[in-house]
VOTI-699545 format. One record per residue (C-alpha): residue in three letters; z, x, y. Coordinates in nm, 2 decimals. Example, Ala and Ser with C-alpha at 12.3 -4.5 7.8 and 13.67 -1.06 7.14 Angstrom:
REM residues 2
REC   r     up   east  north
REC Ala   0.78   1.23  -0.45
REC Ser   0.71   1.37  -0.11
END
This chain:
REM residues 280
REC   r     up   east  north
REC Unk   2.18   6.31  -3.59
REC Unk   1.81   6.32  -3.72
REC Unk   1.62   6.47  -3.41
REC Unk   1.33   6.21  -3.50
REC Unk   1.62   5.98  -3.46
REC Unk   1.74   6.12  -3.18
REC Unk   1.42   6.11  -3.04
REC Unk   1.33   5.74  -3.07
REC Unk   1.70   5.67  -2.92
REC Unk   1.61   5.86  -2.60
REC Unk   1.25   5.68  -2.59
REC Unk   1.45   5.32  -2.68
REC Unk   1.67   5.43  -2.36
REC Unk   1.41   5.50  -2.11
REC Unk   1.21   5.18  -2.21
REC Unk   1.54   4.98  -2.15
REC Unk   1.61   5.16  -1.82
REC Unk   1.22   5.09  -1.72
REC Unk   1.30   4.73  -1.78
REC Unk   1.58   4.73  -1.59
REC Unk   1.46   4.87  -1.29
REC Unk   1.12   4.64  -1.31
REC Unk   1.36   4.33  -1.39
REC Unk   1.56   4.39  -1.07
REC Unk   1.27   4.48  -0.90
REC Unk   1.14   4.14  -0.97
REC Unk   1.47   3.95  -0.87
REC Unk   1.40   4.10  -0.55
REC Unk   1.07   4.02  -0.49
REC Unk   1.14   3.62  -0.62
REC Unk   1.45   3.65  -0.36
REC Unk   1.21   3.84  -0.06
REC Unk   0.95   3.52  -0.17
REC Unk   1.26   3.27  -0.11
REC Unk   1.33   3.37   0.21
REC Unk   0.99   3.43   0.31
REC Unk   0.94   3.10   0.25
REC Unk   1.30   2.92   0.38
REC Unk   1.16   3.12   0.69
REC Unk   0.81   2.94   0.74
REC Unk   0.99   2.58   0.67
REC Unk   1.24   2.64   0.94
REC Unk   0.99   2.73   1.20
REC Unk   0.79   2.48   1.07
REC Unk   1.11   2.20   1.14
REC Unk   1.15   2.37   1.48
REC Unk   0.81   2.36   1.58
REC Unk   0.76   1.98   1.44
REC Unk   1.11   1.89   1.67
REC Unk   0.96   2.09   1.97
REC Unk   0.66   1.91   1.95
REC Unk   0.84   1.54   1.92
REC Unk   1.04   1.64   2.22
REC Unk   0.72   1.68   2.43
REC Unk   0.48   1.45   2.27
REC Unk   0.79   1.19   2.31
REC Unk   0.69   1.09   2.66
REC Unk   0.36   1.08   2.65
REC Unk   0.39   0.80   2.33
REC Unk   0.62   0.61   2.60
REC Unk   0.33   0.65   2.82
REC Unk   0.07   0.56   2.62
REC Unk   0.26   0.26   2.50
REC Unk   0.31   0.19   2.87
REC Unk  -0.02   0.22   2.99
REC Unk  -0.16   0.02   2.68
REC Unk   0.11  -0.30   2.76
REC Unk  -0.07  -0.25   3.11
REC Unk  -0.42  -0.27   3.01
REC Unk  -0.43  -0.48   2.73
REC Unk  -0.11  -0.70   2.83
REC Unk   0.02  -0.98   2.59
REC Unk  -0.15  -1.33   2.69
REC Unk   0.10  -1.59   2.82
REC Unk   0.23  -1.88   2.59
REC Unk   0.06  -2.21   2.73
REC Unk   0.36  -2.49   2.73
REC Unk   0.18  -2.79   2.67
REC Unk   0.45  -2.99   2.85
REC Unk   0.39  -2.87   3.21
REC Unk   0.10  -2.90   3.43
REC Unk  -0.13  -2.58   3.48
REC Unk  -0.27  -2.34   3.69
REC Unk  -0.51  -2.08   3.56
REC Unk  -0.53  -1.75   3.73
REC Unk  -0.82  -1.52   3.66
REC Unk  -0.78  -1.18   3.87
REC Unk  -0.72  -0.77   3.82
REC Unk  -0.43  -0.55   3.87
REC Unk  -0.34  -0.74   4.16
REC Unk  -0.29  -1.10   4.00
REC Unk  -0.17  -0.90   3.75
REC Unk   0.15  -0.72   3.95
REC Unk   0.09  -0.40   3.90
REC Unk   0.24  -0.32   4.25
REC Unk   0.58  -0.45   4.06
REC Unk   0.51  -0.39   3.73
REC Unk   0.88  -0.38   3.59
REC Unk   0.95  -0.70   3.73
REC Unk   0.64  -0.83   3.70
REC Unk   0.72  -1.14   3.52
REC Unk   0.93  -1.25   3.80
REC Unk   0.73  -1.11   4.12
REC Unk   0.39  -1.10   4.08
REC Unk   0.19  -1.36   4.31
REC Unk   0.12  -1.62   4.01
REC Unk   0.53  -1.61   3.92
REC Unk   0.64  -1.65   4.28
REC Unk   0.41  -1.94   4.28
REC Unk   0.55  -2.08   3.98
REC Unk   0.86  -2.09   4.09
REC Unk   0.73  -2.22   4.46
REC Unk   0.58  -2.52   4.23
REC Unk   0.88  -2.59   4.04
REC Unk   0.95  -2.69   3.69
REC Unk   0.67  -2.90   3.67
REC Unk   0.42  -2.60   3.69
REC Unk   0.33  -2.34   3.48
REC Unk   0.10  -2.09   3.64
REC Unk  -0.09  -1.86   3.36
REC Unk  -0.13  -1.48   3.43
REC Unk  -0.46  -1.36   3.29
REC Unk  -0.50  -1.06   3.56
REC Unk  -0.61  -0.75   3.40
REC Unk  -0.59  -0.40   3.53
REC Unk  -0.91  -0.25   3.66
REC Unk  -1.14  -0.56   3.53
REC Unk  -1.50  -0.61   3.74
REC Unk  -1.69  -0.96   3.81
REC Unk  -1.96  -0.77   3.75
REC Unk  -2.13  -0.73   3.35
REC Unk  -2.27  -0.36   3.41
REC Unk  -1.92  -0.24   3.58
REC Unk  -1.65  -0.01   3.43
REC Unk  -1.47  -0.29   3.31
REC Unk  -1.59  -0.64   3.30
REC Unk  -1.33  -0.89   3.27
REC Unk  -1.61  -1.12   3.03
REC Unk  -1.59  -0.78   2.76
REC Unk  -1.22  -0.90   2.71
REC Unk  -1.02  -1.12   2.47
REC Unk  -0.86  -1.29   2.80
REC Unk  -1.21  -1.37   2.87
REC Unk  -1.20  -1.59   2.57
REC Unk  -0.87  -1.73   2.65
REC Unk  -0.93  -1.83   2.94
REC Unk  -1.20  -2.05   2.88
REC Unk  -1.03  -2.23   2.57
REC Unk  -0.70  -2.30   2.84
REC Unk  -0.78  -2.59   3.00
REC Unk  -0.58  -2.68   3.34
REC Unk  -0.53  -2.88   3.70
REC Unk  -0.59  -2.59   3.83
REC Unk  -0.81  -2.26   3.84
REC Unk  -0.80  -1.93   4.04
REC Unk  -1.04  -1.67   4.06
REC Unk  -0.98  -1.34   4.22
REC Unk  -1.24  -1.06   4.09
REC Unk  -1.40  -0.82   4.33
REC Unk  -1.15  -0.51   4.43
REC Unk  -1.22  -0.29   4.18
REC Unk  -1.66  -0.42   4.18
REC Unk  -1.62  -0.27   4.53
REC Unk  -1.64   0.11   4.39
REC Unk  -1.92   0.26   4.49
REC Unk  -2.00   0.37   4.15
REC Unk  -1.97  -0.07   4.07
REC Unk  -2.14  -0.19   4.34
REC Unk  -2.45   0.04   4.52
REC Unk  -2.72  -0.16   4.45
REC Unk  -2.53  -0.47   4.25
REC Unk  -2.45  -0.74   4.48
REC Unk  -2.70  -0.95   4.35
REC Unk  -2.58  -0.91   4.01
REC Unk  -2.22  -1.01   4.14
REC Unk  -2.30  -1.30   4.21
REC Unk  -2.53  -1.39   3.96
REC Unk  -2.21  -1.29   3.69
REC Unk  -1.99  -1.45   3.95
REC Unk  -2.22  -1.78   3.91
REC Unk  -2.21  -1.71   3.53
REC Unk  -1.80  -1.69   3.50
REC Unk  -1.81  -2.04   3.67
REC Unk  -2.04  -2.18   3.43
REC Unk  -1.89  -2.12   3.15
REC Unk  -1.54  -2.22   3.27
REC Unk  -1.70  -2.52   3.38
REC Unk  -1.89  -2.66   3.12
REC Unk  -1.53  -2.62   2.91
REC Unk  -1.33  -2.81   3.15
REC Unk  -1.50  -2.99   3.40
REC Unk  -1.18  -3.15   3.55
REC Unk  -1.00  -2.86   3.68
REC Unk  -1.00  -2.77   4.05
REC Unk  -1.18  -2.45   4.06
REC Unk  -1.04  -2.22   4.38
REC Unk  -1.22  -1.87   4.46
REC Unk  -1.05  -1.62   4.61
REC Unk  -1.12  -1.33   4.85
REC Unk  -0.95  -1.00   4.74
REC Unk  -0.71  -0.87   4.99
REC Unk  -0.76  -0.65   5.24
REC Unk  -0.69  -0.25   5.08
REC Unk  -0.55   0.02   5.29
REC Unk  -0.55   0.41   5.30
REC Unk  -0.29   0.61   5.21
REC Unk  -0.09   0.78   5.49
REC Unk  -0.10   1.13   5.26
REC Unk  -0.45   1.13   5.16
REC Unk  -0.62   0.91   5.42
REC Unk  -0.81   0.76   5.16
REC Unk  -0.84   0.46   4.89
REC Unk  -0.64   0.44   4.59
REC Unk  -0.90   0.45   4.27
REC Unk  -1.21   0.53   4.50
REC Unk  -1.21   0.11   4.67
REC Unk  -1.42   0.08   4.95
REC Unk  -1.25  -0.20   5.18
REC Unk  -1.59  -0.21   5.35
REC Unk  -1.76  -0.31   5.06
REC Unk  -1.49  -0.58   5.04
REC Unk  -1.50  -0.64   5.40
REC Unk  -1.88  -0.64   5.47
REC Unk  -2.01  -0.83   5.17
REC Unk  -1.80  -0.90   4.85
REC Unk  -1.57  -1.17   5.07
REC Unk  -1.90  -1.26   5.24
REC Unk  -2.03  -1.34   4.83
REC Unk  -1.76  -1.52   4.76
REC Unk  -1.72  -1.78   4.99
REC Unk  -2.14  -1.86   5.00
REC Unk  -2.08  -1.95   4.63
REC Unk  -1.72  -2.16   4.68
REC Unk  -1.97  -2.34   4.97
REC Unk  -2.29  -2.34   4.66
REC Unk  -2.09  -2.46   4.42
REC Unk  -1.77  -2.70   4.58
REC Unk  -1.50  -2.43   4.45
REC Unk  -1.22  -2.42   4.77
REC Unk  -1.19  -2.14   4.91
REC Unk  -0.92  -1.87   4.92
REC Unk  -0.92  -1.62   5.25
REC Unk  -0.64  -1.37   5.13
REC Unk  -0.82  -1.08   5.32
REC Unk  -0.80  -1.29   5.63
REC Unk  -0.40  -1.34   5.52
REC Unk  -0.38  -0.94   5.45
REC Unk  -0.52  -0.82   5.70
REC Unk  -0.23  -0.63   5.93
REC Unk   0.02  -0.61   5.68
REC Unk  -0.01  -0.28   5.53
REC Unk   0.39  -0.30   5.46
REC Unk   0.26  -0.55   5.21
REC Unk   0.16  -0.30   4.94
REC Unk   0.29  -0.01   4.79
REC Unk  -0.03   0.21   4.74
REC Unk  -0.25   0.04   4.98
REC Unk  -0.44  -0.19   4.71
REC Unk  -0.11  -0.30   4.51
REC Unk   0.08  -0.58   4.68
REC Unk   0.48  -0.54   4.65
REC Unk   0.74  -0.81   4.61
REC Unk   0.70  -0.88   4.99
REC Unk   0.31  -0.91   4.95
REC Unk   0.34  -1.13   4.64
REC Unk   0.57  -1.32   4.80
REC Unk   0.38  -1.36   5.11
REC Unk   0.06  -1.43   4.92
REC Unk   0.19  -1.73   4.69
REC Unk   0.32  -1.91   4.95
REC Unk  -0.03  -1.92   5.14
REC Unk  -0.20  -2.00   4.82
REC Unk   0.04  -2.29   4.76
REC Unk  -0.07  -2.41   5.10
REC Unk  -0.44  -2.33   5.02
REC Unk  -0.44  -2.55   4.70
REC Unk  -0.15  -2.84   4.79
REC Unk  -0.42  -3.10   4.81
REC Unk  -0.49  -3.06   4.44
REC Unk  -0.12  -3.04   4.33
END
């Protein structure tokens, strides 16, 4: 063969080799890619499931604690005779918060009444009386509600949680001056009704801590929130509620202290059908 032939064979040879080698070369660094990647996306996946797993709960918390706060408003049957009740977590049930619909105060009085009766939850967890506390009950949509649901019969039972310190230092003027305001409104929409005020209940320590639930002062409630109360039931011919009075010894009733149980509820629907039997 021609050694210029030859030549050009050998350098045709090498190039091909060259390619080879940077061809497989290649394949392996598209298939090193692959798996580099296949590797991210399944820790990704894991990561993403791990994180469901925890974050799981806490969505089932947060939807729990957002039924609690902002709870559905309760379907008015126009067929029945009414009783409004306007309150906090007490009226509420949050002492018995799965079976709330069956043993909080205003159901036991329902079913106390009988089929006649419907008596209208609008507690709210943590609500004030007062306009400059953490939460006043007026800032709400049940606010609203309440004063478009005309009824026989309407009960009002703010004060437990205006009797943080951080609520009330310095605010019992303003208490009742909102208190007065809550009535006027409520009033000038439905004249009718029979209004009834009531004292909060009487809150107790815990036996672990030796102290409040939620930072409540009982003294507060004892010395001059019940005291508030009952001037302007007198001021303004609302009846007149004493549940602190009814409370009073009967720590058994509650389950934190502030939270009355089934027993409580029971307990305290029973004296408030007594309280308000001349208006039924």
């Amino acid at each position: 063969m021609n050694p210029e032939r030859r030549k050009e064979n050998m350098k045709k040879q090498k190039k091909e080799r060259t390619a080879d080698r940077e061809s497989g070369g290649n394949r392996q660094k598209k298939g090193s890619r692959k798996k580099l990647v296949a590797g991210i996306l399944a820790i990704l996946l894991l990561a993403a499931a791990a994180a469901a797993v925890y974050a799981y709960p806490r969505l089932r918390d947060y939807r729990i604690d957002r039924a609690v706060w902002y709870p559905k408003a309760p379907h008015v049957d126009r067929s029945r005779q009414h009783i409004v009740c306007v309150g906090d977590s007490i009226t509420y049930g949050a002492g018995v918060f799965e079976t709330r619909d069956r043993e909080s105060w205003p159901a036991f009085l329902e079913q106390e009444l009988g089929s006649g009766w419907q008596v209208l939850n609008y507690g709210l967890n943590g609500r004030t009386m007062l306009h400059d506390g953490d939460s006043p009950y007026v800032n709400e949509r049940f606010y609203e509600k309440v004063l478009k649901t005309g009824a026989e019969i309407c009960i009002i039972m703010l004060g437990t949680n205006d009797s943080k310190p951080g609520n009330w230092d310095g605010h019992a003027e303003a208490f009742r001056e909102d208190y007065l305001s809550f009535l006027d409104a409520y009033r000038q929409k439905h004249p009718e009704t029979q209004i009834y005020l009531m004292q909060p209940p009487k809150c107790y320590p815990e036996e672990r801590t030796g102290r409040i639930v939620y930072t409540i002062s009982d003294d507060n409630i004892r010395e001059e929130i019940c005291g508030i109360v009952a001037e302007i039931a007198e001021e303004t011919g609302c009846g007149l509620i004493d549940l602190y009075s009814l409370t009073d010894g009967h720590p058994e009733w509650f389950v934190d202290g502030v939270h009355p149980n089934a027993e409580g509820n029971r307990n305290i629907a029973a004296y408030i059908r007594e309280q308000i039997a001349d208006s039924l």
